[in-house]
C-alpha positions in Angstrom: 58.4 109.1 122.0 58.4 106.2 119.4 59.5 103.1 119.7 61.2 101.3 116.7 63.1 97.6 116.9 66.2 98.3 114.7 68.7 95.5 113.7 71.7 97.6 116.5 68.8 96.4 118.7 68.6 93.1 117.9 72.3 92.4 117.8 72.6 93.8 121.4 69.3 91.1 122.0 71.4 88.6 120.6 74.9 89.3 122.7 73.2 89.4 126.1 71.4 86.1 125.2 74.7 84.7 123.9 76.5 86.1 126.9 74.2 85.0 129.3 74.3 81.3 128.1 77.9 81.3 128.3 77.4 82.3 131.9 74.7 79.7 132.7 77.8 77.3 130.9 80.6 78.3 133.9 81.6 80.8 135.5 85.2 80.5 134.3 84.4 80.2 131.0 82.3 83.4 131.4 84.8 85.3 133.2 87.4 84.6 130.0 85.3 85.6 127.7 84.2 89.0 130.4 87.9 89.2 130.2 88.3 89.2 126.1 85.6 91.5 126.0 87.3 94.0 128.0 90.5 93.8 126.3 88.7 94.3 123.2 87.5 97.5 123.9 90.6 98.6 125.5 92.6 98.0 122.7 89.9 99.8 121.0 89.6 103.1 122.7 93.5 103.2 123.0 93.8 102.8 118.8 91.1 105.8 118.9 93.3 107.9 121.2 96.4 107.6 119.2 94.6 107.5 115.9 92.9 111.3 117.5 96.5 112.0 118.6 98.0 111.7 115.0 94.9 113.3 113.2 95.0 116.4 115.6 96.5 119.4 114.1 97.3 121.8 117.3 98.9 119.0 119.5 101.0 120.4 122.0 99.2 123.7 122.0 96.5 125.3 123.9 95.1 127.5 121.4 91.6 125.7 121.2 91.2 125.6 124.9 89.4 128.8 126.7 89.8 130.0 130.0 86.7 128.4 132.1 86.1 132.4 134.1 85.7 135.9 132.5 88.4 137.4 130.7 88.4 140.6 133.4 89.6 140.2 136.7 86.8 140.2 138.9 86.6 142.9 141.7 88.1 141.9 145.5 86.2 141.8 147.8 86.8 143.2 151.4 88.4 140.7 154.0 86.5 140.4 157.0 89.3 138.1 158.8 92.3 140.1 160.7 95.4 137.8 160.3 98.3 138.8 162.8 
């Protein structure tokens, strides 16, 4: 397995310095900017779903989901409990 220092590398390097300093700054000034981060990728994984939502051509059908067992019934097996 090889090794390679790409720039998506670097720009994480940079973030969790940058974040870390504004830490080290305050707390509260941290926690706000914690806070904008998370409502940042909120807003971005709910613009995926409804982008998804709009692009998806068999919405409000189940023809592209299959049945998680085997198609044939399976076999019963014998009870070995006696209910009154």
């Amino acid at each position: 397995m090889e090794f390679s220092l790409g720039w998506i590398q670097i720009v994480a390097m940079a973030v969790i310095v940058l974040v870390t300093a504004i830490n080290v700054r305050g707390v509260r000034l941290g926690g706000w900017i914690m806070n904008l981060f998370t409502m940042a990728k909120v807003a971005a994984l709910g613009l995926a779903s409804v982008r998804e939502s709009r692009s998806s051509s068999v919405i409000g059908t189940s023809a592209y989901i299959s049945a998680p067992w085997p198609s044939k019934a399976l076999p019963r097996l014998p009870s070995t409990t006696k209910w009154c």
